[in-house]
C-alpha positions in Angstrom: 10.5 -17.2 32.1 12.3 -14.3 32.6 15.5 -15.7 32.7 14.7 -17.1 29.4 13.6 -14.1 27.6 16.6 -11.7 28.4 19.4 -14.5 27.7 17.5 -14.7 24.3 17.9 -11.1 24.5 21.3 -11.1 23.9 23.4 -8.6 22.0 24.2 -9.0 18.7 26.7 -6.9 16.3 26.8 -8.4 12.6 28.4 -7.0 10.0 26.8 -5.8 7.2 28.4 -5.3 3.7 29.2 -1.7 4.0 31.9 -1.7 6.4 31.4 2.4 7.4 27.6 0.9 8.5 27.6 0.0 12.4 25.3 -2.7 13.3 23.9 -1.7 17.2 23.1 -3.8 19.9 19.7 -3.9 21.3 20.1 -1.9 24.1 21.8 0.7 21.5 19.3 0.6 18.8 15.8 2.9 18.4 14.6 0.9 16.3 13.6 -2.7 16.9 13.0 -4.7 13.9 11.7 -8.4 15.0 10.2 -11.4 12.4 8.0 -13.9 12.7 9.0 -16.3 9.2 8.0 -20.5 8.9 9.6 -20.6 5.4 12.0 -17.8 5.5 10.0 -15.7 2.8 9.1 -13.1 5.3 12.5 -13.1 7.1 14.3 -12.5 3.5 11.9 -9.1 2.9 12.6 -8.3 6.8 16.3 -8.3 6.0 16.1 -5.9 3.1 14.0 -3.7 5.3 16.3 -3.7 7.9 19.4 -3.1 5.6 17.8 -0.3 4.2 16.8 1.3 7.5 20.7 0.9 8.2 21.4 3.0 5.0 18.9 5.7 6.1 21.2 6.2 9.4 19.0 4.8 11.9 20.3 2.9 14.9 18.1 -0.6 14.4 18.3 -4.0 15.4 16.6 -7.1 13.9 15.8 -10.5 15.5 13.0 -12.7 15.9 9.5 -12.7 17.6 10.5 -15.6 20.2 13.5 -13.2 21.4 11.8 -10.1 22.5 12.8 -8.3 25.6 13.7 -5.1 26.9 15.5 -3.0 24.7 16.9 0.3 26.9 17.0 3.2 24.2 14.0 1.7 21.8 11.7 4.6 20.6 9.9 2.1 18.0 8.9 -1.5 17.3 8.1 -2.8 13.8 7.2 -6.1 13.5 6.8 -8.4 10.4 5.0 -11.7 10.5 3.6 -14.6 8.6 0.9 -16.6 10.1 1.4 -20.8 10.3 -1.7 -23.0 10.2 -5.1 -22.2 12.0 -4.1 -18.7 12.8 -1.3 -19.6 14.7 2.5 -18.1 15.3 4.9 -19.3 12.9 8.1 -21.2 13.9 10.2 -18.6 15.6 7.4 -16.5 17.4 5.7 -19.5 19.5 6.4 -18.1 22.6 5.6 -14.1 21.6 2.7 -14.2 23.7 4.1 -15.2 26.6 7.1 -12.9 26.5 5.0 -9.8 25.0 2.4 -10.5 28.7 5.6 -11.0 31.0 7.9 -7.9 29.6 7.1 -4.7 30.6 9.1 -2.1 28.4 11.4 -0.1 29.5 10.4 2.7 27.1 6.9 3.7 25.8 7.2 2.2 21.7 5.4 3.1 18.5 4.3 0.7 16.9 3.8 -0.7 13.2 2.5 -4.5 12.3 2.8 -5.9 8.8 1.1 -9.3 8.5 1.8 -11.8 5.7 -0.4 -14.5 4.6 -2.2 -16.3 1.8 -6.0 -15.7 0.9 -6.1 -18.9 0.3 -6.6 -20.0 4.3 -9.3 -19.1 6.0 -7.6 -17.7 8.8 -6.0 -14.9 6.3 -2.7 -13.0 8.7 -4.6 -14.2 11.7 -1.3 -14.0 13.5 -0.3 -10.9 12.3 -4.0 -9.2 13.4 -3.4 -10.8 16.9 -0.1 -9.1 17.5 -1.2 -6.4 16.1 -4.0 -6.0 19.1 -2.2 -6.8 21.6 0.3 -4.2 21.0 -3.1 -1.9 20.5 -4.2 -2.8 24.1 -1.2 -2.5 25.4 -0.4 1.3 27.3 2.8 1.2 27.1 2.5 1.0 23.3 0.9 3.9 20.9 0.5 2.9 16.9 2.5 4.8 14.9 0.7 2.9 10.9 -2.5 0.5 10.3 -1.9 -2.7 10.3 -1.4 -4.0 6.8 -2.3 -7.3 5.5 -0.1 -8.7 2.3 -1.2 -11.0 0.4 1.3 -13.9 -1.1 4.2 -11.4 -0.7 1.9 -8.9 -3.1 4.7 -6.3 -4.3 2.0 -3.5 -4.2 0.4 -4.8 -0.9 4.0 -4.0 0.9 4.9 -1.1 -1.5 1.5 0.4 -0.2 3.1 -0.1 3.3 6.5 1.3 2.8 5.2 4.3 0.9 3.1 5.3 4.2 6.0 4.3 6.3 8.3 6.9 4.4 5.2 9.3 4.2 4.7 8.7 8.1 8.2 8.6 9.6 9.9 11.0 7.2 12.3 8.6 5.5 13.0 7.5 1.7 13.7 3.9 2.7 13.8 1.9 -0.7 13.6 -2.2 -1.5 13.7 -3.9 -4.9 10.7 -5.6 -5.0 10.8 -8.8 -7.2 7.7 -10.1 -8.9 7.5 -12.5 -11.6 4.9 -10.5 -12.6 6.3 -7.2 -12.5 8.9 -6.4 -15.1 10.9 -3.0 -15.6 11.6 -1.8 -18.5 14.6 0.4 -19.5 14.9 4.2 -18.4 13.4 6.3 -21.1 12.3 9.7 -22.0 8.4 10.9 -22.0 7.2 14.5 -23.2 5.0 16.6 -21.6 1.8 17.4 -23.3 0.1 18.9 -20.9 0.4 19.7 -17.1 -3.5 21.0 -15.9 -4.0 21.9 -12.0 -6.8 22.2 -9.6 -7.3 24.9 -8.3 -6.8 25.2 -5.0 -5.9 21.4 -4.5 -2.5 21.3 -5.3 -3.3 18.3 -7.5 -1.9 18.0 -11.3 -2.8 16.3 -14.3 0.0 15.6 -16.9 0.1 13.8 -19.8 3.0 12.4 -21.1 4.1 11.0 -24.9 6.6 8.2 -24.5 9.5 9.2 -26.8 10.0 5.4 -28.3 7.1 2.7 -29.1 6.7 1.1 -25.1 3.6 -1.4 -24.1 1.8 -0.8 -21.6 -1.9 -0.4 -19.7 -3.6 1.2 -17.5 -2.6 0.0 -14.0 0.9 -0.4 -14.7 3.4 1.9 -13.0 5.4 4.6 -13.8 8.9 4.9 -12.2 10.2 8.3 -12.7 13.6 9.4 -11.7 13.6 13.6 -10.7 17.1 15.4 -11.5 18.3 15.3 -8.2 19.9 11.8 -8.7 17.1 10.4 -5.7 15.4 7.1 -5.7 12.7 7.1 -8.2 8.9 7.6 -7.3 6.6 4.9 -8.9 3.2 6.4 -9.7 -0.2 4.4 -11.1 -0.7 5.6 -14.5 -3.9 5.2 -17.0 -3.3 4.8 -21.0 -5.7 7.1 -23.0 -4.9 6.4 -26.9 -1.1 6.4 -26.8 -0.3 8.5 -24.0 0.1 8.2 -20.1 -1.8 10.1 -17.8 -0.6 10.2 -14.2 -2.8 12.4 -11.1 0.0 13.9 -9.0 -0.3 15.5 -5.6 2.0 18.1 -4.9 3.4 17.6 -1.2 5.3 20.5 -0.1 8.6 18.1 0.5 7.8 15.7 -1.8 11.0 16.3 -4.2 9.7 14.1 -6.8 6.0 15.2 -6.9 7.1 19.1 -6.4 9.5 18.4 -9.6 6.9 16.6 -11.6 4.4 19.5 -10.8 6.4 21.9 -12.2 6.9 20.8 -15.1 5.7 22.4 -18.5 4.6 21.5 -21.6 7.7 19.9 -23.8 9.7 19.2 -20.6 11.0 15.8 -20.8 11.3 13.4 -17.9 13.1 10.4 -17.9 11.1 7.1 -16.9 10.3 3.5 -16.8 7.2 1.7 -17.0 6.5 -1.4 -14.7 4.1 -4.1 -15.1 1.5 -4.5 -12.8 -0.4 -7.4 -14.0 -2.5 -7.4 -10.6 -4.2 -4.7 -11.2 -5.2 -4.5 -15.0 -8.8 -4.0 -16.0 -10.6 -7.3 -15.8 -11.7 -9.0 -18.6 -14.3 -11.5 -17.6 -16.1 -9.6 -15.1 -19.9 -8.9 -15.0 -19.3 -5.5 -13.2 -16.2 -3.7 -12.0 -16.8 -1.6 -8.4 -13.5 1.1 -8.5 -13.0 2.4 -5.4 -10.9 5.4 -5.0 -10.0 9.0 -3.5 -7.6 11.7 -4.5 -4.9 10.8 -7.4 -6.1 7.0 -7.1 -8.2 7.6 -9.7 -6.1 8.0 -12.4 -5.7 4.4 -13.4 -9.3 3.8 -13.9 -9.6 6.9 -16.5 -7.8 4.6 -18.6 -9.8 1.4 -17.9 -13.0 3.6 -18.5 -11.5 4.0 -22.2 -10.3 0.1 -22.3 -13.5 -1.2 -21.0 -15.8 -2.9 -23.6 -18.0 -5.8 -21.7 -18.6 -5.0 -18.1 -20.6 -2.4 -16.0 -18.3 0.3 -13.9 -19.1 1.6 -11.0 -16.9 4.6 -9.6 -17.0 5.7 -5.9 -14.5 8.8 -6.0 -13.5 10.5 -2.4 -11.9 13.6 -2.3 -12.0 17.6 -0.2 -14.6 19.3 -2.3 -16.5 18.7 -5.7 -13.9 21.2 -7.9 -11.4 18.5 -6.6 -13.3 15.8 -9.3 -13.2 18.8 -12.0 -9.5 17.7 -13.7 -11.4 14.1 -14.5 -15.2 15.0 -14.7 -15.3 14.8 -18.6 -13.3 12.3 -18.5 -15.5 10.3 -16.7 -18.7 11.9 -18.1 -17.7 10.7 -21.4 -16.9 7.3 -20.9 -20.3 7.1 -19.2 -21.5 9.2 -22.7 -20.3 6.4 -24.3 -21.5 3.9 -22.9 -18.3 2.8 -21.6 -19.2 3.4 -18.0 -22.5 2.8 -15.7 -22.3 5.6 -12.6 -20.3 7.7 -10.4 -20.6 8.8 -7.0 -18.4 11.2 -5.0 -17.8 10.9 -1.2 -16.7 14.9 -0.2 -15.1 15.0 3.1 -15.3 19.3 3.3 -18.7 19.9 1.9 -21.8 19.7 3.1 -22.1 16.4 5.2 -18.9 14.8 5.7 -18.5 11.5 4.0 -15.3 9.2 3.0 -15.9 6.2 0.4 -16.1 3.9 2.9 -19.4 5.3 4.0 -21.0 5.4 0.8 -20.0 1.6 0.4 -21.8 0.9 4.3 -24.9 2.6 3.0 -24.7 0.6 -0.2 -24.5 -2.7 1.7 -27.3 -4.7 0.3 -26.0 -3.8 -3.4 -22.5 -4.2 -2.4 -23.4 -8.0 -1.2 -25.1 -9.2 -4.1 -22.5 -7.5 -6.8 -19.4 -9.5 -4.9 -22.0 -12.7 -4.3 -22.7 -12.6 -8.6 -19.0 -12.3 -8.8 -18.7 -8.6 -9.4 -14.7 -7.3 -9.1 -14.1 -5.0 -6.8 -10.8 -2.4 -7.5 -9.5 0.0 -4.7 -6.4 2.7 -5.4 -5.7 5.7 -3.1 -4.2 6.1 -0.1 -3.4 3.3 2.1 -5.6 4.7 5.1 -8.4 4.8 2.5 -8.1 1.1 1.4 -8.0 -0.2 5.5 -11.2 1.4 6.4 -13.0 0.3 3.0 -11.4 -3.4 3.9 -13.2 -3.0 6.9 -16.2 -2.4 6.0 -16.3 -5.0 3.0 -15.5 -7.5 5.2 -18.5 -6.8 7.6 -20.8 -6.5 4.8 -19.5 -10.2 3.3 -19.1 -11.6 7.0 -23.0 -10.5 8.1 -24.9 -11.0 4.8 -22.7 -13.8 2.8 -21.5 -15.5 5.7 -17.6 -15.2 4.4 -14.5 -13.3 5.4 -13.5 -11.0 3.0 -10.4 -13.1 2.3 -12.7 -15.5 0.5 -13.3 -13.1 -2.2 -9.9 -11.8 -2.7 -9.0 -15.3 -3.2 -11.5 -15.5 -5.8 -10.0 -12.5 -7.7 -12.7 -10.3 -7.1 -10.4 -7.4 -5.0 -7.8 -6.0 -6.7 -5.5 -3.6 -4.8 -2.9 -1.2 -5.4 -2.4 1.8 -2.8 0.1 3.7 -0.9 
């Protein structure tokens, strides 16, 4: 066995397509990238990632799950892989589990999983959630992200992903996502009309007039490019009349966010919107659940105006109550209106400490028969947020519907976009 694994193990220097880019070795890298692909999809993405981690100047080296080993200078495994039939490995990461029980590393590794899969099988990233605890169990590991689960190569599923990744490891690694059903359009201007702050929360609320007729809705993206010439910063956006509303959290080194923020009233930014058909306001639905904390819930201000037939529900989770004061009359007057049914905030710094999540375990009975009658359940906000309110919807649908979760986001009744 041994034998086997660390003549698999061997070293490997490609070339990439920027000549002044070294490739390293795996006893030279600190970054171990390994795949698990059956049809190549998820080895194509892992390539981009690993191409991209190249550009950011780290030392990294990519190979497959079946060829893991020691790797002398490693500070960090990332691992990306599909799942092939019943929950099983896919092609090239058969023997994982035998090499992951007989190699001990050299190193102790942080550790990020991100499983792909379809909705469609029962066994949804079964694989994927396997590695992904026995790296958990194992001491010599110590997670560095959740694991994330992406659905049919979702764009916003993985951009979710890679948006913590850069939050979590301090790096703007970019990939060109391509969707069929996401579309940019051309780089244009948009006027401020207004930039309002919270007080205290570091959290803005700007409006913006696109300077030429653009279509768009709420749920699409905005993809706005700062003056410093960086990569742009995509952003969910909400459509009130005309306009585009975006919720913007400043983050102290967050050059995009920090340039948006300080923008004032006629400033001009220069933008593009993209289509985001996966996450647009559903039309057939009885009820719409929209689950959200901080600057996720600026999309469904928009969908509060655009909504016309169903009943919304909004669980909101943020620090304090003045956080929800920006979108309060908002919200109050689509419910004024009749445009909306209820609100609920979950406030983690007052009083008794509460994420979303919570409020949706306490609300189990009502939770089970809204996604049972076919209610649509919509969750934007951080990606930590979205994992523990995953959780607990899929306890609530595995003890009282007797289904995973999977079932109903195969149904199109949970709609995700988070970061």
């Amino acid at each position: 066995m041994f034998g086997r694994l660390f003549n698999k193990g061997k070293e490997k220097n490609k070339e990439t397509s920027n000549k002044n880019q070294k490739s390293w070795s795996k006893d030279e890298a600190e970054y171990i990238f390994l795949h698990g692909s059956q049809t190549g999809g998820t080895e194509m993405l892992a390539k981009t990632f690993f191409k991209s981690l190249i550009k950011e100047g780290k030392k990294v080296f990519m190979d497959d799950l079946d060829s893991y080993t020691t790797y002398e200078k490693a500070t960090h495994l990332i691992i990306f892989t599909s799942t092939y039939g019943s929950g099983g490995p896919p092609a090239n990461a058969s023997d994982f589990e035998d090499a992951f029980e007989d190699v001990e590393p050299i190193n102790p590794l942080k550790f990020a999983v991100v499983a792909f899969g379809s909705t469609s099988f029962q066994d949804f990233c079964q694989f994927g959630v396997d590695v992904d605890g026995w790296l958990e169990s194992n001491t010599h590991f110590e997670r560095l992200l959740p694991l994330v689960k992406v659905n049919n190569q979702s764009d916003s599923d993985f951009r979710g992903w890679l948006s913590l990744w850069n939050r979590t490891s301090n790096m703007d690694t970019q990939i060109e996502l391509k969707s069929s059903n996401k579309r940019s359009s051309k780089i244009q201007e948009f006027t401020i009309l207004e930039n309002q702050e919270i007080s205290g929360d570091e959290t803005h609320l700007i409006k913006l007039k696109p300077t030429k007729d653009v279509n768009f809705q709420s749920g699409d993206l905005l993809s706005v490019h700062s003056e410093d010439g960086q990569q742009p910063r995509i952003y969910s956006i909400a459509k009130i009349g005309n306009d585009i509303l975006l919720s913007v959290r400043k983050h102290e080194q967050g050059i995009c966010s920090v340039y948006l923020c300080n923008l004032s009233k006629d400033d001009v930014v220069s933008a593009s919107i993209e289509q985001n058909k996966t996450f647009h306001l559903p039309v057939d639905a009885s009820s719409i659940w929209m689950i959200c904390n901080g600057t996720g819930l600026a999309p469904f201000l928009g969908m509060m105006e655009e909504n016309s037939t169903s009943k919304l529900n909004l669980i909101w989770g943020g620090r304090q109550e003045s956080s929800f004061g920006l979108y309060k009359p908002l919200v109050d007057k689509s419910i004024e209106n009749g445009l909306m049914e209820k609100y609920e905030l979950a406030l983690s710094r007052t009083g008794e400490k509460q994420y979303v999540q919570d409020v949706l375990a306490q609300k189990s009975d009502e939770v089970s028969k809204a996604l049972d009658s076919g209610s649509v359940f919509m969750i934007c906000g951080s990606m930590n947020m979205q994992n523990a309110v995953l959780e607990v919807l899929d306890e609530i649908t595995n003890s009282k519907l007797n289904q995973p979760l999977s079932f109903f986001q195969d149904n199109g009744q949970l709609l995700k976009d988070c970061y």
